[in-house]
PAROBA-937175 format. One record per residue (C-alpha): x negated, y, z; residue number from 1; residue in three letters. Coordinates in pm, 1 decimal, always signed. Layout:
// residues N
<pt px="X" py="Y" pz="Z" k="NUM" r="ALA"/>
...
***
This chain:
// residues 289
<pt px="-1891.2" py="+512.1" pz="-3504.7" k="1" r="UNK"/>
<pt px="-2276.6" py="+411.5" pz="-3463.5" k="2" r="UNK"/>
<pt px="-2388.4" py="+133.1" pz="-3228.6" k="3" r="UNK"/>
<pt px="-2512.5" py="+438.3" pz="-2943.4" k="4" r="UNK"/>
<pt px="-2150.9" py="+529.5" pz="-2979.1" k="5" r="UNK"/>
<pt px="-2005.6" py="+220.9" pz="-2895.3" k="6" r="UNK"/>
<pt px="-2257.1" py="+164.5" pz="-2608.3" k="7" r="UNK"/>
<pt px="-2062.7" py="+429.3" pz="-2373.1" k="8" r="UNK"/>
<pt px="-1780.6" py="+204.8" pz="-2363.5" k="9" r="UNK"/>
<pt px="-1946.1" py="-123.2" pz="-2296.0" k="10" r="UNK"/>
<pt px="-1757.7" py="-318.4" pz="-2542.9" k="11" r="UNK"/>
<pt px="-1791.9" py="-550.4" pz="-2812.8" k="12" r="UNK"/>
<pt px="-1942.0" py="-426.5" pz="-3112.2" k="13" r="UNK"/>
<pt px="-1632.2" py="-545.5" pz="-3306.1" k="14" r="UNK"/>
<pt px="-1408.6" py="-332.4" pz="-3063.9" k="15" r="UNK"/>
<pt px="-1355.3" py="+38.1" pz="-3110.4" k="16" r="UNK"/>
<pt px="-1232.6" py="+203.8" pz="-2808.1" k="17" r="UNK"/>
<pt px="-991.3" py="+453.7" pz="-3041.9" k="18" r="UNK"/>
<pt px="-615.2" py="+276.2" pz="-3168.7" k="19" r="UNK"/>
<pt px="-643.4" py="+151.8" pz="-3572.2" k="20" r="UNK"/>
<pt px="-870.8" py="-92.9" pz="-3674.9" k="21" r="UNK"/>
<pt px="-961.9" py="-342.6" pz="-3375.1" k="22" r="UNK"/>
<pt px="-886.4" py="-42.0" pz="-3085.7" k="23" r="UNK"/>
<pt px="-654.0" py="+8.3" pz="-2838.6" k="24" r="UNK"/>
<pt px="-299.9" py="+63.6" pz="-2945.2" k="25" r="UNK"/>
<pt px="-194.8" py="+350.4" pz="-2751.0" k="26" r="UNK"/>
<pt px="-23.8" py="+671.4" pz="-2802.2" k="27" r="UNK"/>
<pt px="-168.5" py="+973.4" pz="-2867.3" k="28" r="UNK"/>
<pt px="-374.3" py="+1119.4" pz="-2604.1" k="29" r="UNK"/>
<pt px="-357.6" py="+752.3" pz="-2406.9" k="30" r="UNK"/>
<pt px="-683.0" py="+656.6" pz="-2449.6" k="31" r="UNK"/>
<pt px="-963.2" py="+822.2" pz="-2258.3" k="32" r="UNK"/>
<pt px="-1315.4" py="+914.2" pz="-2521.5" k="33" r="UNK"/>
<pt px="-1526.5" py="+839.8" pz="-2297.9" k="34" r="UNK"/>
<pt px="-1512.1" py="+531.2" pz="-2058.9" k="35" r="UNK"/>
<pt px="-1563.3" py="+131.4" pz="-2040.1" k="36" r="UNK"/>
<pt px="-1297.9" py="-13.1" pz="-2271.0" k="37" r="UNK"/>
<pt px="-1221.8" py="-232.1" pz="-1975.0" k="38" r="UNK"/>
<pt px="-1122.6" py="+46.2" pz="-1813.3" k="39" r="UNK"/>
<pt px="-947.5" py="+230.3" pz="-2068.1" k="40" r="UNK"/>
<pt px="-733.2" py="-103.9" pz="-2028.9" k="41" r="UNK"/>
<pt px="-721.3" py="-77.8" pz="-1673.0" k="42" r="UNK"/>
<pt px="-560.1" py="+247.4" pz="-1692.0" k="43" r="UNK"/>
<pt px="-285.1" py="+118.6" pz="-1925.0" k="44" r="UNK"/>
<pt px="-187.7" py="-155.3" pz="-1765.4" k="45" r="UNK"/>
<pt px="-176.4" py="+74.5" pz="-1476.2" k="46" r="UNK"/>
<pt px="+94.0" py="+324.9" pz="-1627.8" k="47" r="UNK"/>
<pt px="+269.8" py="-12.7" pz="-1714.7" k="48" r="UNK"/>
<pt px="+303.3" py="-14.9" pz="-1321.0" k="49" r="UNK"/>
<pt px="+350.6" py="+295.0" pz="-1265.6" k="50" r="UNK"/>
<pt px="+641.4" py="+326.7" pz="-1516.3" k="51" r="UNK"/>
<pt px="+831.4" py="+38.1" pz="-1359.6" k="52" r="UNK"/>
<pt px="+772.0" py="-175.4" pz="-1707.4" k="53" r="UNK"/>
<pt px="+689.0" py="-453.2" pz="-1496.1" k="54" r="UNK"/>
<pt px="+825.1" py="-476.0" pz="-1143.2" k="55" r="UNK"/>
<pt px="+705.9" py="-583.9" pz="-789.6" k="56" r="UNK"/>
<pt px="+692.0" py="-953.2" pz="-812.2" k="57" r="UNK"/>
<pt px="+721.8" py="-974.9" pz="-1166.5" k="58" r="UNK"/>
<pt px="+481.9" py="-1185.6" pz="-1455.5" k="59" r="UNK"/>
<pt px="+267.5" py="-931.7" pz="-1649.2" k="60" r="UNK"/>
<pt px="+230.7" py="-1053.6" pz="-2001.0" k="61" r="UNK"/>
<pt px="-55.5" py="-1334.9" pz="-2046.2" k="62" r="UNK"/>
<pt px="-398.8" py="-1193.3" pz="-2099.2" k="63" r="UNK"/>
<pt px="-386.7" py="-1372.3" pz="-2470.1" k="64" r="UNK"/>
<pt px="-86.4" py="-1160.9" pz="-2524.7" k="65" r="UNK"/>
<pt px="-235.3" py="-839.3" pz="-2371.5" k="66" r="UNK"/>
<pt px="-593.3" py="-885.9" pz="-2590.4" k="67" r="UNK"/>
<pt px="-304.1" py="-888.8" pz="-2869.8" k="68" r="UNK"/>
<pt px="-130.6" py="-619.8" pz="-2782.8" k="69" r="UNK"/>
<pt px="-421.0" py="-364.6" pz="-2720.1" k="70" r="UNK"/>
<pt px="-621.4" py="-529.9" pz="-2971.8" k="71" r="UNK"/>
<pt px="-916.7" py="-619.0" pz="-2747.8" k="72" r="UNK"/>
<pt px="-1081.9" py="-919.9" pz="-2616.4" k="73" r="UNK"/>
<pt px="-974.4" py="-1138.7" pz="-2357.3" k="74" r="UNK"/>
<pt px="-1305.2" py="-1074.3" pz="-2201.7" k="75" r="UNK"/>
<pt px="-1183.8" py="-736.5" pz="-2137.4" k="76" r="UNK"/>
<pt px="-816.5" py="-767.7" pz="-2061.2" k="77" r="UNK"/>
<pt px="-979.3" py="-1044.3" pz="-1827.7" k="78" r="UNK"/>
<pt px="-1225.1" py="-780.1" pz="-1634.6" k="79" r="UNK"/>
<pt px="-921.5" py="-494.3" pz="-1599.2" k="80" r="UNK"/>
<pt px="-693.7" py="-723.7" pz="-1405.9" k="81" r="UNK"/>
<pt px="-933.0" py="-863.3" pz="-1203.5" k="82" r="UNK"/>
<pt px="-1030.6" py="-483.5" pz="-1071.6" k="83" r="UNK"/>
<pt px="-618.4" py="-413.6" pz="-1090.9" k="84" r="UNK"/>
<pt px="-631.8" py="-782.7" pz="-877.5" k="85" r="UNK"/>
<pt px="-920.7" py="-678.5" pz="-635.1" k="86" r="UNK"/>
<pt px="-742.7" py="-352.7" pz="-546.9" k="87" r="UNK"/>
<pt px="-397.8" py="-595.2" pz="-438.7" k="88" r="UNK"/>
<pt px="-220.0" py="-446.3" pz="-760.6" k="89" r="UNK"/>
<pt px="-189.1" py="-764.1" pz="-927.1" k="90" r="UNK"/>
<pt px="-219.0" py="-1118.4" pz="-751.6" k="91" r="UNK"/>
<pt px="-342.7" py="-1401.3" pz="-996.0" k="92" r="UNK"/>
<pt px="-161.2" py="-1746.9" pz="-902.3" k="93" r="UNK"/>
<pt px="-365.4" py="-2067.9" pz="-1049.8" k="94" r="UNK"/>
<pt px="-107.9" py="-2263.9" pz="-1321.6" k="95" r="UNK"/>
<pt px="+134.8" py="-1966.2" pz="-1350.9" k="96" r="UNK"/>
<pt px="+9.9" py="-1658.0" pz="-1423.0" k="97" r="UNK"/>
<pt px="-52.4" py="-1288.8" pz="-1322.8" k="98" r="UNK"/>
<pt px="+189.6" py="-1140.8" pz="-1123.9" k="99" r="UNK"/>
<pt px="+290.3" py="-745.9" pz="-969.9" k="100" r="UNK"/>
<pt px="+236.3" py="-712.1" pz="-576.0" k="101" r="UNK"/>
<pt px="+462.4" py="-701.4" pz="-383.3" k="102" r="UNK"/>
<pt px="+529.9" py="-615.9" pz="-19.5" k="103" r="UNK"/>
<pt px="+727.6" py="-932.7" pz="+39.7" k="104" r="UNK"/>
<pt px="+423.4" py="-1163.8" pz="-19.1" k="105" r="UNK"/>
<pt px="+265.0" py="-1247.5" pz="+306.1" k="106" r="UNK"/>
<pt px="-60.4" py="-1147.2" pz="+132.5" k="107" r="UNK"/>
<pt px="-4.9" py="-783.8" pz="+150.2" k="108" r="UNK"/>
<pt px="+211.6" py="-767.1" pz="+412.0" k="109" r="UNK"/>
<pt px="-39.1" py="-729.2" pz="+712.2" k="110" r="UNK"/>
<pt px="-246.2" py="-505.8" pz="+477.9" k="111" r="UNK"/>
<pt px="-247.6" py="-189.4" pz="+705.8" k="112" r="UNK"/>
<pt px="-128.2" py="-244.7" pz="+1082.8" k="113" r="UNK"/>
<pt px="-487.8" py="-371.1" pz="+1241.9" k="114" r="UNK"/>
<pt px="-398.8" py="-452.7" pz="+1612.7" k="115" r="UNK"/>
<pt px="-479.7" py="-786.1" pz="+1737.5" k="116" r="UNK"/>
<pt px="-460.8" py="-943.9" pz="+2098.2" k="117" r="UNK"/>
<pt px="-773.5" py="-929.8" pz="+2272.5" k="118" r="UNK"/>
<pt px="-772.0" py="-1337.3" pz="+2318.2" k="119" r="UNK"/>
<pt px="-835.1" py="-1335.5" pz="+1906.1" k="120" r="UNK"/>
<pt px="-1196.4" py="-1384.2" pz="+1842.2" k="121" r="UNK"/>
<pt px="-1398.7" py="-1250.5" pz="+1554.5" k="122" r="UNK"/>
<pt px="-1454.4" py="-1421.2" pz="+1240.6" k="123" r="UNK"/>
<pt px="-1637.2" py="-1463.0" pz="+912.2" k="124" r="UNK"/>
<pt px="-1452.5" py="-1433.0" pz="+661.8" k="125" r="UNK"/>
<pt px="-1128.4" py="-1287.4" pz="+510.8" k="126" r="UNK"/>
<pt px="-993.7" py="-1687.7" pz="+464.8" k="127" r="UNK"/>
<pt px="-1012.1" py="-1714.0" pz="+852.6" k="128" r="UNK"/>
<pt px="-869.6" py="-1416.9" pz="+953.6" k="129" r="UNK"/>
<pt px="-506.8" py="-1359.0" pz="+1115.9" k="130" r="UNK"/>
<pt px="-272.4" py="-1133.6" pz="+923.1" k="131" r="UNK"/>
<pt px="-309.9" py="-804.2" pz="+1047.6" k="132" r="UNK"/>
<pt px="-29.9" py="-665.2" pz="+1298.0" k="133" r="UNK"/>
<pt px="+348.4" py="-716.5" pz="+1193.8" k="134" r="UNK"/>
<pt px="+530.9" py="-491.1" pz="+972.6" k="135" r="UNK"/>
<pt px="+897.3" py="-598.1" pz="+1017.8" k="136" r="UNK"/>
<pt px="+1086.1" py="-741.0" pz="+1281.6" k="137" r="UNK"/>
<pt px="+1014.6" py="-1149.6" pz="+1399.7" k="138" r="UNK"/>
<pt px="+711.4" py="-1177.2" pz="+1148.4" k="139" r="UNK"/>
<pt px="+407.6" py="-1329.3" pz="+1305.5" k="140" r="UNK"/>
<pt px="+109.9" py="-1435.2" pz="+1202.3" k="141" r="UNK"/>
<pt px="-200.0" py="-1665.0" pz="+1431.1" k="142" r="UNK"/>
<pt px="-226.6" py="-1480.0" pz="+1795.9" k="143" r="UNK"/>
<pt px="-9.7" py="-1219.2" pz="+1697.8" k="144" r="UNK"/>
<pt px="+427.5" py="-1142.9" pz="+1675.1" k="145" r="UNK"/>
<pt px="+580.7" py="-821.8" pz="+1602.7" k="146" r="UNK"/>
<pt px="+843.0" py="-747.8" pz="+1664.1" k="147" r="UNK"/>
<pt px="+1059.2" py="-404.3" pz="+1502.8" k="148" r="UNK"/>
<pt px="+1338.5" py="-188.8" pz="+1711.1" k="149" r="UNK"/>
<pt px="+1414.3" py="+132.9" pz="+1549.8" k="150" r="UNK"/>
<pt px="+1536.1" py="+433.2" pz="+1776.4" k="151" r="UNK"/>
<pt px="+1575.4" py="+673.5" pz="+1555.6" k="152" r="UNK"/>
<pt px="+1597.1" py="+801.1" pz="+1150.5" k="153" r="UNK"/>
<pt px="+1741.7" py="+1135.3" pz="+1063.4" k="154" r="UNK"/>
<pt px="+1673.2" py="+1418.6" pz="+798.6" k="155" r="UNK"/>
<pt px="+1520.0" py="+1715.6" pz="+888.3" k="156" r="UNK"/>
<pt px="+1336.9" py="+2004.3" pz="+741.6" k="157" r="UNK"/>
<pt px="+920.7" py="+1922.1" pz="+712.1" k="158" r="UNK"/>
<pt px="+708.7" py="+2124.8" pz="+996.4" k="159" r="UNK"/>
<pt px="+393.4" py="+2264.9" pz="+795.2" k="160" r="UNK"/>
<pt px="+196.7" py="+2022.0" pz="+912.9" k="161" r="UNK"/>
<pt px="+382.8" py="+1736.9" pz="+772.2" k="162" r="UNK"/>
<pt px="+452.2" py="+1875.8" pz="+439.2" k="163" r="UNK"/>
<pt px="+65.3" py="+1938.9" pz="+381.1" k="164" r="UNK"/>
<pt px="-25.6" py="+1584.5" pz="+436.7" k="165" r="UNK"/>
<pt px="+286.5" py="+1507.0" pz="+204.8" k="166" r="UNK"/>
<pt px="+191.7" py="+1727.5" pz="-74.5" k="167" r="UNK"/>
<pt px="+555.9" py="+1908.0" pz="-25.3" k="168" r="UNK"/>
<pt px="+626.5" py="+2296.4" pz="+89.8" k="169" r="UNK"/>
<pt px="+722.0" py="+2393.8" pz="+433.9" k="170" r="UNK"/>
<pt px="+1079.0" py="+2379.3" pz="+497.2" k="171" r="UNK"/>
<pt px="+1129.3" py="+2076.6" pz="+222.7" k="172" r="UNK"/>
<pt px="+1350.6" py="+1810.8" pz="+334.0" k="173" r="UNK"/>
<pt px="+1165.2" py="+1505.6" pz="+530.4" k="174" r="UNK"/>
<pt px="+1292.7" py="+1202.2" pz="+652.2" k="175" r="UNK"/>
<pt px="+1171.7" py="+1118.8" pz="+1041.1" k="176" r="UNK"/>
<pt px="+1190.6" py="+742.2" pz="+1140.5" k="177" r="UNK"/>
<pt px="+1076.6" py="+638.5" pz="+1470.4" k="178" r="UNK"/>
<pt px="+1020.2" py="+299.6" pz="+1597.5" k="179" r="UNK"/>
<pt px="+881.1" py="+50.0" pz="+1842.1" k="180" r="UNK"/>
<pt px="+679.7" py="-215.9" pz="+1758.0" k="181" r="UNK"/>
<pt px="+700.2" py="-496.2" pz="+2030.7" k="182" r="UNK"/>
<pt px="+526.4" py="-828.3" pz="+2101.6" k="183" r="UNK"/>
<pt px="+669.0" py="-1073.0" pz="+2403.9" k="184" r="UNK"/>
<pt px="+943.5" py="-773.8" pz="+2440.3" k="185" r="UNK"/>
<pt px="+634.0" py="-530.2" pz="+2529.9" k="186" r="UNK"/>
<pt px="+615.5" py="-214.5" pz="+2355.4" k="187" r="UNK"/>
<pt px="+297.4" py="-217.9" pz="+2162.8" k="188" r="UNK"/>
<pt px="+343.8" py="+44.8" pz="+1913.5" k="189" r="UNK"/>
<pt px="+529.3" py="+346.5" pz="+1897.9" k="190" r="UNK"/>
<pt px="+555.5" py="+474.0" pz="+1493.8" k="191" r="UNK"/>
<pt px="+691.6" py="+818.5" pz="+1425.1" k="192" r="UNK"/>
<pt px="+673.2" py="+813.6" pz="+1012.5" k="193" r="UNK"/>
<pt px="+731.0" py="+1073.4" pz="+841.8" k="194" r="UNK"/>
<pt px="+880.6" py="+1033.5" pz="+428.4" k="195" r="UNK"/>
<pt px="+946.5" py="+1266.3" pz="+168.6" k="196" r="UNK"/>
<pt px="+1329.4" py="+1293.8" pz="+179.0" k="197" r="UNK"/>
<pt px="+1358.8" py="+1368.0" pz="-185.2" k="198" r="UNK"/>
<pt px="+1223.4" py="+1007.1" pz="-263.1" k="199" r="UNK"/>
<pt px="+1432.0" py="+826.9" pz="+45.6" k="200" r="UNK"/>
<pt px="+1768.4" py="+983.5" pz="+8.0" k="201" r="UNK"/>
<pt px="+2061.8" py="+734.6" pz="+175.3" k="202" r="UNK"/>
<pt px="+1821.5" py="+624.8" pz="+445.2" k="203" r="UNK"/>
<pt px="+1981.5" py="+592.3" pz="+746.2" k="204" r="UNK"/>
<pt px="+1954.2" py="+377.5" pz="+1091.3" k="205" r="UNK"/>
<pt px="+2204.6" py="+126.7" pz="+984.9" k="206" r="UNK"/>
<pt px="+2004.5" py="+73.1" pz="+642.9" k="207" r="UNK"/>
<pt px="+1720.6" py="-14.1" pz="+837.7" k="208" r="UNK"/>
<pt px="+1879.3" py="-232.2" pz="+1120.7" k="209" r="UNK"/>
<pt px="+2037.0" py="-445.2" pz="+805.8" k="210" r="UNK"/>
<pt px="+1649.7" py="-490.6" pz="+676.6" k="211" r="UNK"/>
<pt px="+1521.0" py="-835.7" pz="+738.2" k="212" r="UNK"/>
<pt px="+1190.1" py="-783.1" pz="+597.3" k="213" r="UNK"/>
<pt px="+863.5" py="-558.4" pz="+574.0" k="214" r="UNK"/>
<pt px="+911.8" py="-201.6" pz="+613.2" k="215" r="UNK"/>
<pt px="+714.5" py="-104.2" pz="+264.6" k="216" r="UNK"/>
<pt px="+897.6" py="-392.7" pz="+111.6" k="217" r="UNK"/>
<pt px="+1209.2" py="-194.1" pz="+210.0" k="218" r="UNK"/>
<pt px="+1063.7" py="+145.9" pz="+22.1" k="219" r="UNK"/>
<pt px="+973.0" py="-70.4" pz="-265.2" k="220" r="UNK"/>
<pt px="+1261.7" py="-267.0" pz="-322.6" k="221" r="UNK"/>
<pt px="+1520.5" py="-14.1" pz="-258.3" k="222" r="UNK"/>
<pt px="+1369.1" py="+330.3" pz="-278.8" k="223" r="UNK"/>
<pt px="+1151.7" py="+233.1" pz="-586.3" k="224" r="UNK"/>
<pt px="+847.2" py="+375.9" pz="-378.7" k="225" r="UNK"/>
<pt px="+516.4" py="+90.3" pz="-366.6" k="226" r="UNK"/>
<pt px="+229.1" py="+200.1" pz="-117.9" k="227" r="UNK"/>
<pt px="-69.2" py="+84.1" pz="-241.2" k="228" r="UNK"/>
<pt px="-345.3" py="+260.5" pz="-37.1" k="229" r="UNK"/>
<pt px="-364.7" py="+458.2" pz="+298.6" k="230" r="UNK"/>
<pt px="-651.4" py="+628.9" pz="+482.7" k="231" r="UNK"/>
<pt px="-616.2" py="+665.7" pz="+833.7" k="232" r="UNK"/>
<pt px="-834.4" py="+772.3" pz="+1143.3" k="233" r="UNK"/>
<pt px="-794.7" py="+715.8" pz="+1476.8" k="234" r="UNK"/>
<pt px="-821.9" py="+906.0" pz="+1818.8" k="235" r="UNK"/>
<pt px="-773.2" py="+836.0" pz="+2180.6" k="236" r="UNK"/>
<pt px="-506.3" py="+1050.2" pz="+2339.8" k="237" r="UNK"/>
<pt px="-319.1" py="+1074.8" pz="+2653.0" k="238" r="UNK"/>
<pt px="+72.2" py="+990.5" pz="+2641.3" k="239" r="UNK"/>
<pt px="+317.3" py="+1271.6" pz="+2678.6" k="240" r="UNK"/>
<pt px="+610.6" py="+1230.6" pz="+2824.6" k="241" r="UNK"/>
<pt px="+830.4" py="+1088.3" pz="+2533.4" k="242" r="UNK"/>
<pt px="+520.1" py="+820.4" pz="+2440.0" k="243" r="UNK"/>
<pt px="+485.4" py="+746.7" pz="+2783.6" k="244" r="UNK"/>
<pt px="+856.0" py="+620.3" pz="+2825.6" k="245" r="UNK"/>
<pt px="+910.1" py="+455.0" pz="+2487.6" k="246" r="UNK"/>
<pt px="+610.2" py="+254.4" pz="+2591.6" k="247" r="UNK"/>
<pt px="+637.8" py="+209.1" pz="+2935.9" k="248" r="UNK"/>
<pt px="+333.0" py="+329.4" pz="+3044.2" k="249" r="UNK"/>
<pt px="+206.7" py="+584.4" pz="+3266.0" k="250" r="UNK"/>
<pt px="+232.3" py="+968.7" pz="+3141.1" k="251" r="UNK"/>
<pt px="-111.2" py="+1087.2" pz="+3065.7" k="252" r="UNK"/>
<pt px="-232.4" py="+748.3" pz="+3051.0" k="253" r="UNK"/>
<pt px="-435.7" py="+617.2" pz="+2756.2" k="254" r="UNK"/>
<pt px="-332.2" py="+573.9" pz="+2398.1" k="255" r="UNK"/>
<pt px="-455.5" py="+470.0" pz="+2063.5" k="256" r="UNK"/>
<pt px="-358.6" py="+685.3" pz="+1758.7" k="257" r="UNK"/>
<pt px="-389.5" py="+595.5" pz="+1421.1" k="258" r="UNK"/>
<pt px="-283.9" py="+822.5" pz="+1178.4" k="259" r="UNK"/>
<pt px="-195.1" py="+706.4" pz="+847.7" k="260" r="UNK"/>
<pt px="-134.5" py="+901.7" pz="+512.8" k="261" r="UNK"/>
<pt px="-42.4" py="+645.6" pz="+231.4" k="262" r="UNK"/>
<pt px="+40.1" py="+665.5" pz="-95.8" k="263" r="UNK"/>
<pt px="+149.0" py="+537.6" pz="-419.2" k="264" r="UNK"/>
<pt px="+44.2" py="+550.3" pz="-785.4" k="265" r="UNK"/>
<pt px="-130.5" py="+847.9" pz="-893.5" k="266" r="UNK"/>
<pt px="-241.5" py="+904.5" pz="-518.3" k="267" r="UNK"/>
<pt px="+97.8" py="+1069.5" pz="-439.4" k="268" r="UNK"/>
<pt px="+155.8" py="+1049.2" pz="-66.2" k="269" r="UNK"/>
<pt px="+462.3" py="+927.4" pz="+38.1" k="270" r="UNK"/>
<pt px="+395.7" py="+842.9" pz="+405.8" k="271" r="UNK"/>
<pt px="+268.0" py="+973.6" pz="+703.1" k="272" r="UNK"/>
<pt px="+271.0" py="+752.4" pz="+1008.7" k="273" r="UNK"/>
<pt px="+160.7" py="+829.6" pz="+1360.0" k="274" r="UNK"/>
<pt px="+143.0" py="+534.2" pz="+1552.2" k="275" r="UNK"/>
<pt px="+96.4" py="+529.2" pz="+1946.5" k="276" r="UNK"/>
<pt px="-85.1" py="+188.6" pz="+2028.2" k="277" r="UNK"/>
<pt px="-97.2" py="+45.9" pz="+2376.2" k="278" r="UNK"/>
<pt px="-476.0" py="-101.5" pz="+2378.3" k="279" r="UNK"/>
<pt px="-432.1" py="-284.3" pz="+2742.5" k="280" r="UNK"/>
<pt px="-437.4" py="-629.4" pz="+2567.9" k="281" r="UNK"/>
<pt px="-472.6" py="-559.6" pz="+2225.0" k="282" r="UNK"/>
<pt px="-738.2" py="-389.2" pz="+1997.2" k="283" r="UNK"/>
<pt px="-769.4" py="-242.3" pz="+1679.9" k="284" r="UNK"/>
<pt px="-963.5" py="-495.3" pz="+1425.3" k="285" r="UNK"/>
<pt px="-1131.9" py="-398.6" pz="+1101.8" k="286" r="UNK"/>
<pt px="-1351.5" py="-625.6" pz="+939.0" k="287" r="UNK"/>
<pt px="-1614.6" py="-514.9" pz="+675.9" k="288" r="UNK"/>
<pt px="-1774.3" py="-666.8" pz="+377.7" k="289" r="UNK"/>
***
């Protein structure tokens, strides 16, 4: 392979992005022709994830063993995690290692619910920022407690609208869970999410109620299902009937909704979540870099 070659992949020149001789020992068909060998790497540390071969809150192998194993550098096992790290994937912990996210670490917890009280004031930076909105029942974080009462979680088949955003065909089993989110015993939120029963069979009111944790950490640790990225958008509405007396506000009167569609590896989705946010003391915070 000549030096123009070995350009494409932004490697070493000692480093050949194919398996054999100083490449990347993967099966065949593994390794991508054309691409960074970083992220060549990226990608199979990725189906490492993906395949369960190491778990949520588990030690990935040390980047002196992975440069081994692949038969790269450090300096590129080194630049993969830290893009797996920067998309919450993996979280590096000085003295002890690399390790798989996980929904119980307070971390990624707050990494999607973005309501605040309107007392909290901006800030600079990430390091001085509140975790965003609660996920689970009593968790709390600077200015802000949630705190979780489920009303409802049964099976049903999925309307067409739900089973588009879910990737499934009308009719397919989905499971409905709906819930209130509440903060000095105010309703704050009102979540109607929507799973793909297939993938959350045996989940049931009383599995939830025994949860003392983080909803996702719940899919993850018993369902085998990690979120790790949603888009949502939001819209101002007017509450119907049902919103309006789950929430305790006036029918017609003003909501928040953010609509959520998260999903897992290989940008399955596995969630759709409509939640109804009362905005008269809180507001939805985003911060940008």
């Amino acid at each position: 392979m000549d030096a123009a070659h070995l350009s494409c992949f932004n490697a070493p020149m000692n480093e050949s992005p194919r398996g054999g001789a100083g490449g990347v020992e993967a099966g065949a068909g593994e390794t991508p022709t054309f691409a960074p060998l970083y992220r060549q790497i990226r990608a199979l540390l990725l189906r490492g994830l993906q395949s369960g071969e190491w778990k949520p809150g588990e030690a990935i192998p040390s980047e002196t063993e992975l440069a081994a194993r692949y038969r790269v550098s450090q300096g590129t096992v080194r630049k993969a995690i830290d893009e797996l790290a920067a998309e919450h994937l993996l979280v590096r912990r000085q003295g002890r290692g690399t390790f798989v996210a996980s929904h119980r670490e307070v971390r990624t917890q707050f990494r999607f619910l973005r309501l605040r009280p309107d007392e909290a004031t901006l800030v600079a930076s990430d390091a001085a920022a509140p975790p965003e909105g609660g996920e689970a029942r009593g968790e709390s974080g600077p200015g802000l407690a949630m705190a979780s009462r489920v009303l409802e979680c049964r099976r049903l088949r999925a309307p067409g609208e739900i089973a588009r955003a879910l990737g499934l065909r009308a009719g397919e089993a989905v499971v409905l869970i709906r819930r209130l989110l509440e903060t000095d015993s105010r309703p704050v939120v009102l979540d109607e999410i929507w799973l793909p029963g297939a993938r959350f069979r045996g989940l049931t009111v009383e599995r939830l109620d025994a949860w003392h944790g983080p909803l996702y950490a719940l899919f993850e640790a018993e369902f085998g299902v990690r979120m790790i990225g949603a888009a949502e958008r939001l819209k101002a509405v007017a509450a119907d009937r049902s919103h309006a007396r789950a929430l305790h506000v006036t029918e017609g009167g003003p909501l928040l909704l953010v609509e959520r569609v998260s999903w897992t590896y290989g940008e399955h989705p596995v969630e759709l979540r409509r939640g109804y946010c009362v905005t008269e003391r809180h507001h939805y915070f985003n911060q940008l870099s």
